[in-house]
SEVEX-736296 format. One line per 4 residues: their letters; for each residue x, y, z of C-alpha. Coordinates in Angstrom, 3 decimals. Layout:
N
A = X:Y:Z | ...;
END
This chain:
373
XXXX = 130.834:101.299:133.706 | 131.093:97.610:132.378 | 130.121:95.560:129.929 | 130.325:92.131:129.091;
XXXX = 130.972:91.973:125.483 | 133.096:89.529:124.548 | 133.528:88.818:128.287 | 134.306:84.828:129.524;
XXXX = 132.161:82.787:131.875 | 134.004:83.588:134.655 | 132.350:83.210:138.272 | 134.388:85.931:139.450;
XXXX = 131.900:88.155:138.177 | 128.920:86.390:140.116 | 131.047:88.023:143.027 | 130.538:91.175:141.684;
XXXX = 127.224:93.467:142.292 | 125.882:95.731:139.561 | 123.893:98.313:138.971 | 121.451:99.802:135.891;
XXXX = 122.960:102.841:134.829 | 119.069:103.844:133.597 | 117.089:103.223:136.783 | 119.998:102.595:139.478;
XXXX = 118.114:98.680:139.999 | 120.279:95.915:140.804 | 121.726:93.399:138.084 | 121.970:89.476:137.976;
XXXX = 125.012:88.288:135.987 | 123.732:85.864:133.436 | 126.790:83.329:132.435 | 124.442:80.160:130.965;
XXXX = 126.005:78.461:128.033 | 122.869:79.026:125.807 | 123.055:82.677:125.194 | 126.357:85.434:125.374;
XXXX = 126.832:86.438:128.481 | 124.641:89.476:129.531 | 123.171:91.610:132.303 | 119.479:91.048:133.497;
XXXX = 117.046:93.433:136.037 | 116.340:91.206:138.926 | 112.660:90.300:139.242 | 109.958:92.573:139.176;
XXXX = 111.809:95.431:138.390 | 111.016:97.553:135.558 | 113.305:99.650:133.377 | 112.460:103.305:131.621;
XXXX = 114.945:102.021:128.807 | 112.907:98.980:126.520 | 115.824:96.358:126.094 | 115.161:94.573:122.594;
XXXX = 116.814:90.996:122.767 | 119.961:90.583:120.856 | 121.232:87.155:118.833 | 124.217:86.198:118.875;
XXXX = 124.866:87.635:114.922 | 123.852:90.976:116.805 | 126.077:90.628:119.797 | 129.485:89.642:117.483;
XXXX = 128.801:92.440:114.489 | 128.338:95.108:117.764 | 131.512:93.748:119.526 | 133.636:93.777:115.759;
XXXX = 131.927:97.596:114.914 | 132.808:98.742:118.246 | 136.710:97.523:117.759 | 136.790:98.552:114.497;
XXXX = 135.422:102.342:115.442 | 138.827:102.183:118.397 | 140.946:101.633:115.173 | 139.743:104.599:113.578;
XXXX = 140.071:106.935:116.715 | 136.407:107.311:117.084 | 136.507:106.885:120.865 | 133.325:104.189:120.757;
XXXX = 131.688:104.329:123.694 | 129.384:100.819:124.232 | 125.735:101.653:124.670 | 125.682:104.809:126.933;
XXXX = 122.378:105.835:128.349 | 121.476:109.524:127.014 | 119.112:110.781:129.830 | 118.403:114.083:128.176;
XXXX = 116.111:111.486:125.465 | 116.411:108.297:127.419 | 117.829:106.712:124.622 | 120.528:104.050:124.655;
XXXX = 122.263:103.776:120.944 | 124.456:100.971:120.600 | 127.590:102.966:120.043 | 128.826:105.892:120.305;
XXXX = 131.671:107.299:118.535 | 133.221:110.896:117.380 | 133.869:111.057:113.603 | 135.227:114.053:111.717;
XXXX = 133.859:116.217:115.214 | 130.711:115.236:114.448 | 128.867:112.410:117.693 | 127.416:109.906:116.048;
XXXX = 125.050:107.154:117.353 | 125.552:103.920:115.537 | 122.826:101.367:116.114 | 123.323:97.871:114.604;
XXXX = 120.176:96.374:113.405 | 119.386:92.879:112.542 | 115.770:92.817:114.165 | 112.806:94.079:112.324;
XXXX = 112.188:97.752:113.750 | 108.660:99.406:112.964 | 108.295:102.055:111.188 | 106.996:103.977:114.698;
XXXX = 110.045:103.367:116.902 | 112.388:103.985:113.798 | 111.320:107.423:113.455 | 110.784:107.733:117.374;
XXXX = 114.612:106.357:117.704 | 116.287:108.777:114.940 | 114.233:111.905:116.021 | 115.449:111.828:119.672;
XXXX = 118.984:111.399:118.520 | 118.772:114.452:115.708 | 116.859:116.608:118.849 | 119.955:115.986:120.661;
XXXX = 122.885:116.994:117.768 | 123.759:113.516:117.302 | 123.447:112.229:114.015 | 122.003:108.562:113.830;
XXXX = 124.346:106.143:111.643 | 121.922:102.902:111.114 | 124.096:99.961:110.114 | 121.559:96.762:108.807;
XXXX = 122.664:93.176:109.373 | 124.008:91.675:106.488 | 121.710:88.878:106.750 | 119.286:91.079:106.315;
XXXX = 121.017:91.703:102.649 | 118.952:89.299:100.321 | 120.536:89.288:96.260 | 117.323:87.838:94.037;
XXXX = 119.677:87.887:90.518 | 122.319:90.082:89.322 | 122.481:93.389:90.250 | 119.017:93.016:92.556;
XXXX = 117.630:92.863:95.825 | 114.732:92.541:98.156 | 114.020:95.595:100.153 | 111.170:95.705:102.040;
XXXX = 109.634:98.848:104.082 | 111.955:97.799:106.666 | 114.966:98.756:104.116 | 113.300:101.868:102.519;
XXXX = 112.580:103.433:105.796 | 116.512:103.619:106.390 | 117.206:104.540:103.058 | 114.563:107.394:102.825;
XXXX = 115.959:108.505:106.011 | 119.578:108.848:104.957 | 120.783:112.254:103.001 | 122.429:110.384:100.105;
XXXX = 119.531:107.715:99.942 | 122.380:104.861:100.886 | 121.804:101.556:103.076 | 124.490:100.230:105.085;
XXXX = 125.030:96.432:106.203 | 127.591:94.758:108.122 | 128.185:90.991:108.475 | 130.310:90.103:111.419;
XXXX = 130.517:86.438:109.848 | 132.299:87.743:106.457 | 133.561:90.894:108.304 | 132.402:93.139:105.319;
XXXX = 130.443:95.972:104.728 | 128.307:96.051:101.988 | 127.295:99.681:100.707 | 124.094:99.866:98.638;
XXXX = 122.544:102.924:96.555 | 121.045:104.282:93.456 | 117.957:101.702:94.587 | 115.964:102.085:91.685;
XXXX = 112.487:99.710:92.004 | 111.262:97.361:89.913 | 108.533:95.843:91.415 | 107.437:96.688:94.834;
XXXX = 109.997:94.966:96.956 | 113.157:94.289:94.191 | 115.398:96.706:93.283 | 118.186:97.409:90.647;
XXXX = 120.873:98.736:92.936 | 124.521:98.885:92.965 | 126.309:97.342:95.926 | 129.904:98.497:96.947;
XXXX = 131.515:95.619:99.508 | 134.446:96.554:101.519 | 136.536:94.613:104.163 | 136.277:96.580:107.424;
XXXX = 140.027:96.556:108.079 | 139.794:98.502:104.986 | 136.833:100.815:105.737 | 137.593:104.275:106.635;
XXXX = 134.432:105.318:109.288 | 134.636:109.107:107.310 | 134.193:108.051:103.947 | 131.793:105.262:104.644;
XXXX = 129.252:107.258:106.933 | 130.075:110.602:105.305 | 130.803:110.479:101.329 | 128.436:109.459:98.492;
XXXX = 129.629:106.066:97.401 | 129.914:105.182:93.415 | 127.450:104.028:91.596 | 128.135:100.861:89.410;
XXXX = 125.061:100.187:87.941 | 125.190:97.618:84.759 | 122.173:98.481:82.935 | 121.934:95.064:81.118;
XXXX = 120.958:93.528:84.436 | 117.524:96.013:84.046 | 117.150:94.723:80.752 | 117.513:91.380:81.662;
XXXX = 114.721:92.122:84.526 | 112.459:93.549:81.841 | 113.230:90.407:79.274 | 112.276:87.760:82.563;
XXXX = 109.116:90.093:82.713 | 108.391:89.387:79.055 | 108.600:85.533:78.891 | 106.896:84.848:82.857;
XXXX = 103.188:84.116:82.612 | 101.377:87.175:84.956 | 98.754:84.731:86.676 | 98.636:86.649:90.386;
XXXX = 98.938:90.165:90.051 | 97.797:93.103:92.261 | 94.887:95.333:91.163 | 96.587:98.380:90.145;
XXXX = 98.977:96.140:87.642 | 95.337:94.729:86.404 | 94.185:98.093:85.972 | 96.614:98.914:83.914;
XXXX = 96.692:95.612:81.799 | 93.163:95.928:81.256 | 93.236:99.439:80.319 | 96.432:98.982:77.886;
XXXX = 94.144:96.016:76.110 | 91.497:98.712:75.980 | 93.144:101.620:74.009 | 96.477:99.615:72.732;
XXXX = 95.040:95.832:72.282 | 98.369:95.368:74.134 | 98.833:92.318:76.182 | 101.222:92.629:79.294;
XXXX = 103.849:90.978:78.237 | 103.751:93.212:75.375 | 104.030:96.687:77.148 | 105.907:98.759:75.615;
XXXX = 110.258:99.667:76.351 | 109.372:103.443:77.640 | 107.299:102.153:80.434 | 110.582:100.374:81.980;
XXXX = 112.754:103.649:82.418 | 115.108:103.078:85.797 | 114.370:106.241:87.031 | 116.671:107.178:90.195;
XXXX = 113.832:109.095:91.996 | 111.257:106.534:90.988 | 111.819:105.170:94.604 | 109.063:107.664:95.770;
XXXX = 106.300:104.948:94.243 | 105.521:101.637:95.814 | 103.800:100.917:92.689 | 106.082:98.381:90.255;
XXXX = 107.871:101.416:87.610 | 105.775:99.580:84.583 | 102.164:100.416:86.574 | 103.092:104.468:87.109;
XXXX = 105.405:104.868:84.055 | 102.127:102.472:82.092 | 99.584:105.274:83.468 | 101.061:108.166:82.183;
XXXX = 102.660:106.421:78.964 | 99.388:106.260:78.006 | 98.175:109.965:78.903 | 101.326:110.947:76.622;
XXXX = 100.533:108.964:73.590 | 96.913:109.790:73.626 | 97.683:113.445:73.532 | 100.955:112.564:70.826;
XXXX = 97.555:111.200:68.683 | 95.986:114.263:68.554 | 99.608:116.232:67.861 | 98.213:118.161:71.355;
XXXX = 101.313:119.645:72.939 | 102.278:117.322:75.827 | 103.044:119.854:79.185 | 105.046:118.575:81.784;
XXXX = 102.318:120.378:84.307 | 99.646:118.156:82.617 | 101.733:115.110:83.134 | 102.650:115.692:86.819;
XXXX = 98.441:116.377:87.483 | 97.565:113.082:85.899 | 100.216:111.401:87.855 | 98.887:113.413:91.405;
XXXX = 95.270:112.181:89.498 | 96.419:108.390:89.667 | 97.818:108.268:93.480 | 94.280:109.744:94.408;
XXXX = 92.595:107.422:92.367 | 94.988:104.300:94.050 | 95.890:103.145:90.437 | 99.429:104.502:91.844;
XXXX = 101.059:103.858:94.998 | 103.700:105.858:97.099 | 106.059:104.186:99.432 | 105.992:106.930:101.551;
XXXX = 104.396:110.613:101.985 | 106.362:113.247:99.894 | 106.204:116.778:98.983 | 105.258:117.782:95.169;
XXXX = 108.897:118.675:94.606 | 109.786:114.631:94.946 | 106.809:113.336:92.637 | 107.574:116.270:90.329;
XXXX = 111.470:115.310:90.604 | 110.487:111.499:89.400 | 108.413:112.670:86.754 | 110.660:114.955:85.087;
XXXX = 113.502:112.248:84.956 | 111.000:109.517:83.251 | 110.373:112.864:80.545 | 114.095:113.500:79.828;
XXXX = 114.866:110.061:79.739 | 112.194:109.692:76.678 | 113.457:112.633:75.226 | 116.830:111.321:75.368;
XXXX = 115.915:108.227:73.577 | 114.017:110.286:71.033 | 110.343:109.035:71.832 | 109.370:113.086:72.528;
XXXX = 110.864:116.442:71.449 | 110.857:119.317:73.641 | 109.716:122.201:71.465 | 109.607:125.008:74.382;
XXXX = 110.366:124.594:77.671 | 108.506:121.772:79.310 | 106.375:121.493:76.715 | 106.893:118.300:74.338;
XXXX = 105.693:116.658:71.256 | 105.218:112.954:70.399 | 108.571:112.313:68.117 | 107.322:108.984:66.680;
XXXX = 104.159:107.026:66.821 | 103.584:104.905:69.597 | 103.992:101.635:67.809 | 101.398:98.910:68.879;
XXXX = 101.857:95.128:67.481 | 105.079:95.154:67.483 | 106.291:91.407:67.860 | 108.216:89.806:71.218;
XXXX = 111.129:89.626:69.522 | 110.956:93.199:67.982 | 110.092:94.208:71.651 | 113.146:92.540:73.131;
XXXX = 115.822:94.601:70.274 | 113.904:97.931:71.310 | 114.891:97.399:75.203 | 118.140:96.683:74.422;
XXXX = 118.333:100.043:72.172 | 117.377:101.398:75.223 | 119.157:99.964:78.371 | 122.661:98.425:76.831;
X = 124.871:101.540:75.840;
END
């Protein structure tokens, strides 16, 4: 085998004839000074293994990965071909006895080939470690990011609901979790970055980073929410502002503090958390009214009542154990903050009166109650 990562332009290797290890076709050495050096079919032949093109950010962050995985005794091995799923990861390495493939991606992957990609690799006892490119790692303010389906679908994927990047320019890793949304594509999440001739491979594929969430920044996301004018929203966020003017005479700006809970499992809905925490806010309260006892099985229908009525959006499919998992934090969370009482089990009462009219700046010390400990 040979590769020509960090290889030099040397015409000794035009001398040289190679072969595909995939289809056994013949290779041309490619040694321009426009792109890395690299291996090419000759013409007309076709491959079983679909060869994505790589930049040059791709090419370096593989080459420092793989070098990095020799330091910790992983015994990398640089794109192998796997005929038993004709799959070709971008590393493999052994880590705490366990074969790992490690694919670096800094491409946008579909959802399809994802799943296609990870499946084959889990069929085979090899667990798939994705590793995102760091520019793919976009901050909006404190303590946020942009992640897109492209982000979620490694995320969802992983067991502790962690994203990895890797910037061979910086040469860090940067460890995200505890994504909680806030609208559809930013998230509050906490973001560990560490050095990789720091990183140990075990505890950065294997353990449960720490979560260092400062829940200021989420008020400070809820008080730029306040004060921005809402002149292009999507239709469920106007079906909800129209229906809060309806039964609350509450503008949007105005919404009230429990419909901006960070719940952890929230992540399930593509909705923004004020549109499905607004929906059933308002089922609560008009039940609180009436002093009707508020059951936790009532809540979770009128949520499952929403997503089939597209006033709430999933990100992806889930069982009822997720959405009921989401739904149940948002509850304890209000009954933390003493907004309902639990007077048997999963059964609740409004504690105070849902409070409408309340001014901006009355509005702004309630979230703050809330979200600064």
């Amino acid at each position: 085998m040979f590769h020509l990562l960090g290889a030099q332009r040397s015409q000794k290797l035009k001398r040289g004839r190679f072969f595909c290890p995939v289809c056994g076709g013949e290779l041309d050495v490619k040694l321009g000074l426009q792109k890395a050096p690299h291996f090419a079919h000759k013409q007309n032949k076709s491959c079983s293994i679909e060869a994505e093109p790589e930049s040059a950010y791709h090419l370096e962050g593989k080459r420092q990965l793989y070098v990095w995985l020799k330091t910790q005794q992983a015994s990398p091995v640089l794109e192998p071909y796997l005929k038993n799923i004709n799959q070709r990861p971008d590393i493999m390495a052994k880590i705490k006895r366990r074969m790992l493939a490690v694919e670096y991606q800094c491409a946008t992957l579909a959802q399809d080939v994802f799943q296609k990609r990870t499946e084959g690799f889990k069929q085979a006892g090899i667990i798939p470690q994705w590793i995102v490119g760091g520019s793919r790692l976009k901050r909006t303010s404190p303590s946020f990011y942009q992640l897109t389906a492209f982000h979620w679908q490694f995320i969802h994927d992983h067991p502790h609901r962690e994203l990895l990047f890797y910037c061979p320019e910086t040469r860090f890793f940067h460890q995200l979790s505890s994504s909680i949304p806030f609208y559809t594509n930013h998230s509050f999440c906490s973001v560990q970055t560490i050095p990789i001739h720091q990183a140990s491979a075990g505890d950065l594929f294997f353990a449960e980073s720490k979560s260092s969430l400062r829940y200021d920044n989420w008020m400070k996301a809820i008080h730029r929410f306040r004060h921005k004018p809402h002149r292009f929203i999507s239709k469920e966020t106007n079906r909800l502002r129209l229906l809060f003017y309806e039964k609350r005479q509450t503008p949007l700006s105005f919404l009230p503090t429990e419909v901006f809970v960070p719940v952890t499992k929230g992540a399930v809905f593509r909705s923004p958390v004020f549109v499905w925490q607004g929906f059933l806010y308002l089922f609560i309260t008009d039940l609180g009214h009436k002093r009707a006892p508020i059951r936790f099985s009532a809540v979770l229908q009128q949520c499952k009542l929403h997503i089939h009525k597209q006033n709430i959006a999933l990100r992806y499919e889930c069982s009822e154990d997720c959405l009921s998992e989401a739904v149940k934090q948002y509850i304890d969370f209000l009954c933390k903050k003493g907004f309902l009482r639990e007077t048997q089990k999963e059964v609740y009462m409004l504690n105070q009166p849902a409070e409408g009219g309340r001014s901006l700046q009355e509005l702004l010390e309630r979230d703050r109650s809330c979200f600064i400990e």
